[in-house]
GULO-555438 format. One record per residue (C-alpha): x, y, z. Coordinates in steps of 0.25 Angstrom, whole numbers, plus 5000, padded with zeros to 4 digits. Each point is the difference from the previous one (the first is absolute). Example, Ala and Ser with C-alpha at 12.3 -4.5 7.8 and 13.67 -1.06 7.14 Angstrom:
2
<node u="5049" v="4982" w="5031"/>
<node u="5006" v="5014" w="4998"/>
***
This chain:
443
<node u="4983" v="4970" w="5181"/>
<node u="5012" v="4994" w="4993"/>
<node u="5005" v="4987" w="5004"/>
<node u="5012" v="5000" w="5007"/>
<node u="5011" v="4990" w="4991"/>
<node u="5010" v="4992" w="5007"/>
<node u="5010" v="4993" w="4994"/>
<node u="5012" v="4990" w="5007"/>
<node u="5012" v="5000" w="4992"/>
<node u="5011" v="4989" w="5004"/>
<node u="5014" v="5002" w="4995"/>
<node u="5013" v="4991" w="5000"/>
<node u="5013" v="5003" w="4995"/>
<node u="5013" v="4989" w="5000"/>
<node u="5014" v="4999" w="4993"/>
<node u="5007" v="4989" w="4997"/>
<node u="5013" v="5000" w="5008"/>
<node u="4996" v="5015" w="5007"/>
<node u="5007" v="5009" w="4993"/>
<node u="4995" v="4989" w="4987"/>
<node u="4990" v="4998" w="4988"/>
<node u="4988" v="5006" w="5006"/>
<node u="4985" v="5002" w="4998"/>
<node u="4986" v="5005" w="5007"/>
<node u="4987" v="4996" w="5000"/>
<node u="4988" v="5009" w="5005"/>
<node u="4986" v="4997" w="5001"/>
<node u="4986" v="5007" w="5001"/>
<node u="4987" v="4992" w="5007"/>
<node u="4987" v="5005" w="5003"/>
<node u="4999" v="4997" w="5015"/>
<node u="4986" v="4996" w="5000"/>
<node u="5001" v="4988" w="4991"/>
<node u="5015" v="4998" w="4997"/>
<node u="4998" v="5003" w="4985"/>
<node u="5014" v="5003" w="4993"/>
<node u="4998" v="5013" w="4994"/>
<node u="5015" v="5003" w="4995"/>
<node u="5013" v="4993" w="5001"/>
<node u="5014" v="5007" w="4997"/>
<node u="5013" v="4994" w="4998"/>
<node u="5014" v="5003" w="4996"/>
<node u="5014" v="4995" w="4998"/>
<node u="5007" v="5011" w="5005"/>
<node u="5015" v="4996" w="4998"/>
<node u="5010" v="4999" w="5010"/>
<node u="4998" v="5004" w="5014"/>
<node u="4996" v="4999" w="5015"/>
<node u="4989" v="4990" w="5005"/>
<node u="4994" v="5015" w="5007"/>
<node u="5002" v="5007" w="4986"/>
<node u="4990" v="4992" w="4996"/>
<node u="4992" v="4999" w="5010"/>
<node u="4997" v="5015" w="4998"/>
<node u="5000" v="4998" w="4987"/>
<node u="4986" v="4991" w="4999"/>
<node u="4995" v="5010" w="5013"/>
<node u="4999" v="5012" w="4989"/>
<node u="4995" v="4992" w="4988"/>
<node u="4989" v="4994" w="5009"/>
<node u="4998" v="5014" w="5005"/>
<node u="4998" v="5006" w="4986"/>
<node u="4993" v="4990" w="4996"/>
<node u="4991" v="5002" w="5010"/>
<node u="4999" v="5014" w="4998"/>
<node u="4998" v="4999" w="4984"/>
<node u="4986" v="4992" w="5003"/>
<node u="4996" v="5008" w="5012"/>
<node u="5006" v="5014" w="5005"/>
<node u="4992" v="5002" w="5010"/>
<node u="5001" v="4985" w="5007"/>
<node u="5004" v="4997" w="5013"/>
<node u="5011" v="4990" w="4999"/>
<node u="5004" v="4990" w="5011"/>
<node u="5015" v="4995" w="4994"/>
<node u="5005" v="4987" w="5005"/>
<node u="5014" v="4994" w="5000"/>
<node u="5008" v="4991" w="5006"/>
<node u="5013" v="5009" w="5002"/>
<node u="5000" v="5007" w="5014"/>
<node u="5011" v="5009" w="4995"/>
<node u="4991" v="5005" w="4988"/>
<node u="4987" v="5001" w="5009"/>
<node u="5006" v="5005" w="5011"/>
<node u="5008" v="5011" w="4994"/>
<node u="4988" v="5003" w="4992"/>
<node u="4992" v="5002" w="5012"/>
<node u="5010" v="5010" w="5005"/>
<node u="5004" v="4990" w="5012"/>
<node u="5014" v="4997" w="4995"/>
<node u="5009" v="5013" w="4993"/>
<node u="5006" v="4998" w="4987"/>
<node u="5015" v="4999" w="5000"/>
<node u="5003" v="4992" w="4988"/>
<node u="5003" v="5012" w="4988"/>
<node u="4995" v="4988" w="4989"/>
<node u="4984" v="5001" w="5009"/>
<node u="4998" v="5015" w="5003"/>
<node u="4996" v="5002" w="4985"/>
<node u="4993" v="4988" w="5000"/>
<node u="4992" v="5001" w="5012"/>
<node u="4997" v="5016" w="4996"/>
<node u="4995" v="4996" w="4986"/>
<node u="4990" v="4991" w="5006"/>
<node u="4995" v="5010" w="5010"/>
<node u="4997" v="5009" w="4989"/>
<node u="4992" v="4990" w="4991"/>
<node u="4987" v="5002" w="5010"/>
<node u="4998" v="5009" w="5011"/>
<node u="5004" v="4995" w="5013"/>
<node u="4986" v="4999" w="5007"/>
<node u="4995" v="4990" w="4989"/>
<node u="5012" v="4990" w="5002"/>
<node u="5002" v="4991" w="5012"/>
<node u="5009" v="4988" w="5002"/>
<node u="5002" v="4986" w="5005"/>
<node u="5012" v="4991" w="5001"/>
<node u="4994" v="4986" w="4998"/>
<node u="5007" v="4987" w="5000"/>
<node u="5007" v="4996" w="4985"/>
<node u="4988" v="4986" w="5000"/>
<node u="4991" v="5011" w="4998"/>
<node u="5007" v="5008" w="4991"/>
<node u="5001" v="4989" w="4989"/>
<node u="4993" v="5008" w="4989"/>
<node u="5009" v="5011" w="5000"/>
<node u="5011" v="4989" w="5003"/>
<node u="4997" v="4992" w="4987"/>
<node u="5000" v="5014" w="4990"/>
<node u="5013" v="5003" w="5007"/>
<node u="5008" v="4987" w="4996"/>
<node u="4992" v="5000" w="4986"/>
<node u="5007" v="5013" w="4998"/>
<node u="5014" v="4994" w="5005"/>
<node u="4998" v="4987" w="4991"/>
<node u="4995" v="5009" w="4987"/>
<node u="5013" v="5009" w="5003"/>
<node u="5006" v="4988" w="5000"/>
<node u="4998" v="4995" w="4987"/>
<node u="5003" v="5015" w="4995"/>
<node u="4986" v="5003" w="5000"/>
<node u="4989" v="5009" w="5006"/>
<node u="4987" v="4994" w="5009"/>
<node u="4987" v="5000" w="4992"/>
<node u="4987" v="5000" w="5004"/>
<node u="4995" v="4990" w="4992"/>
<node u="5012" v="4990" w="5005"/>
<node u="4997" v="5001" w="5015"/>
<node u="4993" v="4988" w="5010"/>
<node u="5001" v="5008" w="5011"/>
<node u="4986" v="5005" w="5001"/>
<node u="4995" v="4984" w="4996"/>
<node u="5007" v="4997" w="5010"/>
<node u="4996" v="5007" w="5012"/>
<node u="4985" v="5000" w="4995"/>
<node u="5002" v="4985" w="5001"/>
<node u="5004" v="5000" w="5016"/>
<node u="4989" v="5013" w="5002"/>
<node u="4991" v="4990" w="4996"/>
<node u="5003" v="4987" w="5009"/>
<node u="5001" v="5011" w="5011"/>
<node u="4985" v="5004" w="4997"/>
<node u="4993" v="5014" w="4999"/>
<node u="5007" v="5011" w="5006"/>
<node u="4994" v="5006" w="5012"/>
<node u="5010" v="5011" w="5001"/>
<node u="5011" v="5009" w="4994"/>
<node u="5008" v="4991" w="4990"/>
<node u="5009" v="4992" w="5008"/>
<node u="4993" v="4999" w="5013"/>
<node u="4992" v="4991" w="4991"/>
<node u="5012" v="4992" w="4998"/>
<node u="5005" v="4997" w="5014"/>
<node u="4996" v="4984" w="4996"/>
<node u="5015" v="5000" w="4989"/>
<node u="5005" v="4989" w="5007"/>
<node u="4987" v="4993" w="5001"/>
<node u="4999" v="5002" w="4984"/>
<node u="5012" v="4994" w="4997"/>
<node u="4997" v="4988" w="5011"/>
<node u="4985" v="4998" w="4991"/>
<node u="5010" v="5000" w="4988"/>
<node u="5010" v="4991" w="5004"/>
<node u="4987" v="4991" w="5004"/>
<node u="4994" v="5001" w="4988"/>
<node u="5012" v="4998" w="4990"/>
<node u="5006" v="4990" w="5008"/>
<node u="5013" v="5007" w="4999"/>
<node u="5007" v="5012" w="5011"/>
<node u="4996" v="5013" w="4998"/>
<node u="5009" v="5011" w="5000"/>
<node u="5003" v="5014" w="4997"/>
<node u="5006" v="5007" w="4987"/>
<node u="5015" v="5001" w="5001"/>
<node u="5003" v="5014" w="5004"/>
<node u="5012" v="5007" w="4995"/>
<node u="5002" v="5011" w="5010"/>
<node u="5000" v="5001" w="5016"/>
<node u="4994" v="4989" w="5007"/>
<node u="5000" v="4986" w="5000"/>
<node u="5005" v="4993" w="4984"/>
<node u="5002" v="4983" w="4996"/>
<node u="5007" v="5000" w="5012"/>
<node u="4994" v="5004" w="5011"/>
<node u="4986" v="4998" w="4993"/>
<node u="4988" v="4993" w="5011"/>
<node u="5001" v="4986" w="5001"/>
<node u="4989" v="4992" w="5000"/>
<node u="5001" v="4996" w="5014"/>
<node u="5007" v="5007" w="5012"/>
<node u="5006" v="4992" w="5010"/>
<node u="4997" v="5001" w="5015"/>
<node u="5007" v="5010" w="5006"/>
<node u="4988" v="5012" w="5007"/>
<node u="5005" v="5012" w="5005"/>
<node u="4993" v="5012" w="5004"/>
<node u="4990" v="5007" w="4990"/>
<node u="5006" v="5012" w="4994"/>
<node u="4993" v="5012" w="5007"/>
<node u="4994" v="5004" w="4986"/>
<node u="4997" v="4991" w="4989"/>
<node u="4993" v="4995" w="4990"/>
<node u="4985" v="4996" w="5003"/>
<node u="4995" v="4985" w="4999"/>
<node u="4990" v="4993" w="4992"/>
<node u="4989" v="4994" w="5009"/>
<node u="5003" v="4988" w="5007"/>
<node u="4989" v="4994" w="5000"/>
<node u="4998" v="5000" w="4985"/>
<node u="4998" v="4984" w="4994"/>
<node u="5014" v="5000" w="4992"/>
<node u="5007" v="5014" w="5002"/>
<node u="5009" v="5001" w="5009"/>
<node u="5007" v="5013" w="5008"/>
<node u="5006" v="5011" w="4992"/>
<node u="5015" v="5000" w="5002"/>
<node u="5001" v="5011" w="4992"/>
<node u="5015" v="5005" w="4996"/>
<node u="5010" v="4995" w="5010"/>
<node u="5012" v="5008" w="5006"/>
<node u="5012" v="4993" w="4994"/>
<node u="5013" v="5001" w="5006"/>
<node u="5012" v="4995" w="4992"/>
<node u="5011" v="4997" w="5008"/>
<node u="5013" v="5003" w="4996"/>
<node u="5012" v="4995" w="5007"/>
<node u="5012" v="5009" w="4999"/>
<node u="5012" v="4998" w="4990"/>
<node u="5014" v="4994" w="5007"/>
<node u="5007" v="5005" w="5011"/>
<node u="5017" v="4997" w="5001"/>
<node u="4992" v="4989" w="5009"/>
<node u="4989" v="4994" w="4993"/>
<node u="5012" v="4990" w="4993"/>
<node u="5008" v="4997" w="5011"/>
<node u="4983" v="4997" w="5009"/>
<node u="5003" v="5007" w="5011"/>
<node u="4990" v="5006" w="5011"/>
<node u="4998" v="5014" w="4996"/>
<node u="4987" v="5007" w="5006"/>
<node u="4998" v="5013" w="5006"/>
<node u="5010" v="4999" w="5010"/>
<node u="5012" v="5000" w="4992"/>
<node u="5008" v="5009" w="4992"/>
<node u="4989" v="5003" w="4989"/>
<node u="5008" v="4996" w="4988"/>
<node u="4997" v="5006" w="4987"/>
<node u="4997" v="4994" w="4986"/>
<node u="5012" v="4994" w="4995"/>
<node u="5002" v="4999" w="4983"/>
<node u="4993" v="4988" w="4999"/>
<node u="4988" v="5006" w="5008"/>
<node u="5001" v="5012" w="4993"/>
<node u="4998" v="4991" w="4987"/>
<node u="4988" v="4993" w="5005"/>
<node u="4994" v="5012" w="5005"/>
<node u="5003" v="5005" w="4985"/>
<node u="4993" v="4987" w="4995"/>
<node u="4988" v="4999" w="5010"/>
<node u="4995" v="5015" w="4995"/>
<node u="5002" v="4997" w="4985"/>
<node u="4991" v="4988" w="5004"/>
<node u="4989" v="5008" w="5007"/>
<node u="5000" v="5011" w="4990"/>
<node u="4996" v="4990" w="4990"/>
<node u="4989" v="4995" w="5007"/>
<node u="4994" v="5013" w="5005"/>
<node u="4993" v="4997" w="5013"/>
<node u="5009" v="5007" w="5010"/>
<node u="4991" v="5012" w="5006"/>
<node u="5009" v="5003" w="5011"/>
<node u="5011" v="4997" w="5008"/>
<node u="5003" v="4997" w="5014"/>
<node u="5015" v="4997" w="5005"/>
<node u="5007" v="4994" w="5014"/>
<node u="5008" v="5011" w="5005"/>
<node u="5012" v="4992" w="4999"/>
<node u="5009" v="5004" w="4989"/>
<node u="5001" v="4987" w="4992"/>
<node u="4985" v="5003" w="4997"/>
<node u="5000" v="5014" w="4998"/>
<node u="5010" v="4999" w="4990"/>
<node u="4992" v="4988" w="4993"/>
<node u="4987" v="5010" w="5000"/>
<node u="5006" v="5011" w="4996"/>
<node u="5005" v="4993" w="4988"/>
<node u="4986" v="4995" w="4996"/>
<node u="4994" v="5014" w="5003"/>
<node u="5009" v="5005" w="4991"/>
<node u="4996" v="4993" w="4988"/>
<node u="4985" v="5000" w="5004"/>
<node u="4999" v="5014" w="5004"/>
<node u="4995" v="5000" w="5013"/>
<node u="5006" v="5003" w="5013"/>
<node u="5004" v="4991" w="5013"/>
<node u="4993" v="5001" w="5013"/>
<node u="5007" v="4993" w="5011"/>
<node u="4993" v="4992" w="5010"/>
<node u="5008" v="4996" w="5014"/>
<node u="4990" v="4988" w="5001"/>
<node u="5006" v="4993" w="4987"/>
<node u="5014" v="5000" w="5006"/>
<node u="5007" v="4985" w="5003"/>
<node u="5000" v="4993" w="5013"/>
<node u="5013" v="5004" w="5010"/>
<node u="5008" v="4988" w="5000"/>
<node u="5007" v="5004" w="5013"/>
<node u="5014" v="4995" w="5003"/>
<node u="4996" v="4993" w="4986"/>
<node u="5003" v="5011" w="4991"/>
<node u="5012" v="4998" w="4990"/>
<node u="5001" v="4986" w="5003"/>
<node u="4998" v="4986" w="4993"/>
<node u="4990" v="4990" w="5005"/>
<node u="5011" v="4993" w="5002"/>
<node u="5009" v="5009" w="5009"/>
<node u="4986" v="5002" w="5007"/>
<node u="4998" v="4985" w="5003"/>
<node u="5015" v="5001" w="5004"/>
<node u="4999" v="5011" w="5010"/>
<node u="4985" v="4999" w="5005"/>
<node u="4995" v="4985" w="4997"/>
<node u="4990" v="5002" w="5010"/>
<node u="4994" v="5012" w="4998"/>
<node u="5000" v="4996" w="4984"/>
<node u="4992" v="4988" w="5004"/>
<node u="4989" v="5008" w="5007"/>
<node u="5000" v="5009" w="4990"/>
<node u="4996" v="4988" w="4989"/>
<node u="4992" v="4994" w="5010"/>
<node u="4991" v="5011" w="5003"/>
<node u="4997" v="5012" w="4993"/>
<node u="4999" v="5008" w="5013"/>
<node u="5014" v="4998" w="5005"/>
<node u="5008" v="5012" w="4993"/>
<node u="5016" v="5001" w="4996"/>
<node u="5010" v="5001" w="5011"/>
<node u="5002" v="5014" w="5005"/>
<node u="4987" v="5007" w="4999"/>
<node u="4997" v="4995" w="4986"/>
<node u="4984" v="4999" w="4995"/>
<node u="4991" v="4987" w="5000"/>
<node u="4992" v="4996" w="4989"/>
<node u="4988" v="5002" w="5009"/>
<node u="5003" v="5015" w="5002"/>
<node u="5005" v="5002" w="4985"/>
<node u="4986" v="4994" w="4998"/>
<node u="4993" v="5009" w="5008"/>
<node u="5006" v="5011" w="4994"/>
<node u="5001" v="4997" w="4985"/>
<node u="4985" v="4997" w="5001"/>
<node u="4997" v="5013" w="5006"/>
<node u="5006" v="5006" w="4989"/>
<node u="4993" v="4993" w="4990"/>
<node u="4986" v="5005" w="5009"/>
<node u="5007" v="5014" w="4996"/>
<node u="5004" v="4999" w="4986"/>
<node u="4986" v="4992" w="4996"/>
<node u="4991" v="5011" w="5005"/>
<node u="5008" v="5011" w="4993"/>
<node u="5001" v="4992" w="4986"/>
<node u="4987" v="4994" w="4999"/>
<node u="4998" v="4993" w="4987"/>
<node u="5015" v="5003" w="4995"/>
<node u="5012" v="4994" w="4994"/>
<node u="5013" v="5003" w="5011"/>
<node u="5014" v="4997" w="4999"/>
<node u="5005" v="4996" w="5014"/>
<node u="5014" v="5000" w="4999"/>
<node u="5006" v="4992" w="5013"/>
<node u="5007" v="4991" w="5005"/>
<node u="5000" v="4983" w="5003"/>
<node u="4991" v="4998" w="5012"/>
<node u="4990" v="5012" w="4998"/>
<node u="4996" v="4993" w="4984"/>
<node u="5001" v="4986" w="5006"/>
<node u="4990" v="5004" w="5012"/>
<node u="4991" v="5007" w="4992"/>
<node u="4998" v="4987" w="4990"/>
<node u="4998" v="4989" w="5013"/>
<node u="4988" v="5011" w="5004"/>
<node u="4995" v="5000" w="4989"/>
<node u="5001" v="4987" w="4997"/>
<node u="4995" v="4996" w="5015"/>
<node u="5013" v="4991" w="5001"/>
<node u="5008" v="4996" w="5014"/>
<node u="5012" v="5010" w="5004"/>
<node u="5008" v="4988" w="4997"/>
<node u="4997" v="5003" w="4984"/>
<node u="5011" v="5012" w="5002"/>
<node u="5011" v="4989" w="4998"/>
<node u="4994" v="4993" w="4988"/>
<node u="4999" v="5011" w="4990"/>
<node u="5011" v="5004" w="4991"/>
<node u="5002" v="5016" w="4998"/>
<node u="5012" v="5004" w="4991"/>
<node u="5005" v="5016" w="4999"/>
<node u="4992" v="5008" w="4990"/>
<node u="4988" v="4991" w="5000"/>
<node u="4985" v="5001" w="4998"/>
<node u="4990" v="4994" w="5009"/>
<node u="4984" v="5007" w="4999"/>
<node u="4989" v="4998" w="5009"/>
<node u="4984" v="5006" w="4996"/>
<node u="4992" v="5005" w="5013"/>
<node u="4985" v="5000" w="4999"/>
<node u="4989" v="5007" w="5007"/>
<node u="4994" v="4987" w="5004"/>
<node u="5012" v="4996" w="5009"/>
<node u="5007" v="4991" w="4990"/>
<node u="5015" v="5002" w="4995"/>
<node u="5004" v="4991" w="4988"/>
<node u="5016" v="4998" w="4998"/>
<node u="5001" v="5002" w="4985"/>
<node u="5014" v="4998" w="4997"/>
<node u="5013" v="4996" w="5009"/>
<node u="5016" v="5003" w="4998"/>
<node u="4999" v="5003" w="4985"/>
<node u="5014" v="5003" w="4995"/>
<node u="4996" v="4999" w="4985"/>
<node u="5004" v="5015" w="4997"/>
<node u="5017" v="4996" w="5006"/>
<node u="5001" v="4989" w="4989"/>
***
């Protein structure tokens, strides 16, 4: 009888500035020991981080077929719109994927190809050919073989990990645990390749430690390393990342005046429009934004359109995100506040359950609220880069839970219009404040 061959091939595509300078990587392994049996890489020019991302899926696939035909072939990848559309789960709308995705579904038949979205710290052999490509493009060249550390590389962490007992990255569910052992070892922090597409970059890259903000487990994610292994600790795995994007100016942004959900819902004016302008060029650059979740509020929606528009992705509005009603507040200063409603403005910075004269919202059911949203939005984004784009009080309650500050902490932080903030949510519980009121992209 023949022996059946099965083959995993993991594919990664990313571009520099989506559409950018952009490249693949695609890898095949022999399940049963992990052995490299072919690599493919490409600078492809300029184009779309999912381009790519098809792009290494067909080359891994050929090269799979061009050493076996007859292989069954598990394919792994850590874009869900690739392995979901490719599963037939999610239609195909974009006209730049439809020949893409039909090319690969004609490299071998159907029944012998299956596939896995998996989490990008388990994709970083195909990862590393994907920004080798970039770089060679860079330097106005083309990936060779004979150039590349990708496989060095991820033979090094298989190794520490130990023999595989499974299909090739159930073997590898200890990654973190790696580079823990690593980081031990070398005496300095461990962490990932810089990636040039979708997910997290320099940036929002893991930190060494997380601060001690817990929150509820995603309802699927990454598994842990054992516990109770001398040395290794859990596998965090790749965290949801929500960058927090407060919008660009209002007409009454300069003048500091209450403006919630309760009031006239002002638009962007010219200078917002500029930052709004600013703040995309300055995503686009880095890369990471995967999707994009807006306040209904216009300010927001304007300031997230703007950014979709350069990154070429669309908005998906969230009513959880929107700012706190500020009552008999809105469209007032906090002095003309203090002047009409000295008491109620006491309780209110006394107490973050007293709410705004007139029906407004307290800080303990904007809490409640914003943190039921971030519930939502980690469980459907699960190890992802997100741009929220909000408001104030929602960004600065999302950075006290994560941080596990006092509800007072809402009056020490400084957010200006059109500024970044970013917070990493991990399968363990932990969240890890990684950047707060960056306004370098306005100067």
């Amino acid at each position: 009888m023949q022996r059946l061959v099965r083959f995993v091939v993991e594919a990664d595509g990313g571009s520099r500035g989506n559409p950018g300078p952009a490249g693949y990587g695609a890898v095949v392994l022999d399940p049963a020991t992990g052995e490299t049996l072919a690599e493919r890489a490409e600078y492809i020019g300029v184009a779309t981080n999912n381009v790519a991302e098809y792009k290494g899926l067909i080359a891994g696939l050929k090269a799979a077929r061009e050493l076996a035909p007859d292989a069954m072939v598990q394919v792994r990848m850590d874009s869900k719109l690739v392995v979901e559309q490719m599963s037939g789960r999610w239609k195909i709308k974009h006209p730049d994927m439809k020949p893409l995705a039909a090319e690969a579904a004609t490299i071998l038949p159907r029944s012998q190809v299956t596939y896995e979205w998996i989490p990008r710290e388990r994709n970083k052999h195909a990862d590393r050919l994907a920004n080798e490509a970039m770089d060679a493009g860079k330097r106005g060249k083309q990936w060779e073989p004979s150039a590349s550390s990708a496989a060095l590389d991820t033979s090094a962490a298989r190794a520490l990990a130990g023999p595989p007992s499974g299909p090739v990255g159930d073997a590898a569910k200890g990654a973190a645990a790696v580079r823990a052992a690593l980081a031990t070892s070398s005496g300095t922090p461990a962490t990932a390749p810089a990636r040039g597409e979708a997910g997290a970059d320099a940036l929002f890259a893991e930190p060494g430690a997380t601060a001690s903000g817990r929150i509820p487990a995603p309802a699927a994610g990454p598994a842990q390393a054992s516990a109770g292994t001398p040395g290794w600790g859990p596998d965090m795995g790749t965290p949801a990342t929500f960058v927090l994007l407060r919008h660009g100016e209002t007409a009454l942004t300069p003048q500091k005046r209450f403006s919630g959900s309760g009031g006239t819902d002002p638009e962007l004016s010219p200078a917002g429009r500029r930052q709004a302008s600013a703040v995309a060029e300055a995503l686009a650059a880095r890369g990471t934004i995967q999707t994009i979740v807006s306040s209904p509020l216009r300010r927001c929606r304007e300031t997230a359109q703007a950014v979709a528009d350069r990154l070429g992705l669309e908005v998906t509005v969230e009513e959880g995100l929107r700012e706190v009603d500020f009552g008999a507040w809105e469209g007032l200063t906090f002095a003309e506040v203090r002047e009409r409603f000295p008491d109620d403005l006491q309780a209110w910075l006394d107490s973050p359950k007293a709410a705004p004269t007139g029906g407004g919202e307290s800080f303990t059911a904007a809490t409640r609220r914003i943190s039921a949203t971030r519930e939502r939005l980690l469980a459907a984004h699960a190890g992802r880069t997100v741009l929220l784009v909000t408001h104030v009080t929602p960004v600065k309650i999302l950075v006290r839970l994560a941080l596990g500050a006092p509800p007072e902490s809402l009056f020490r932080m400084e957010l200006s219009a059109a500024s970044l903030s970013a917070v990493a949510y991990y399968a363990d519980g932990n969240a890890s404040v990684r950047l707060l009121n960056d306004t370098s992209h306005l100067r």
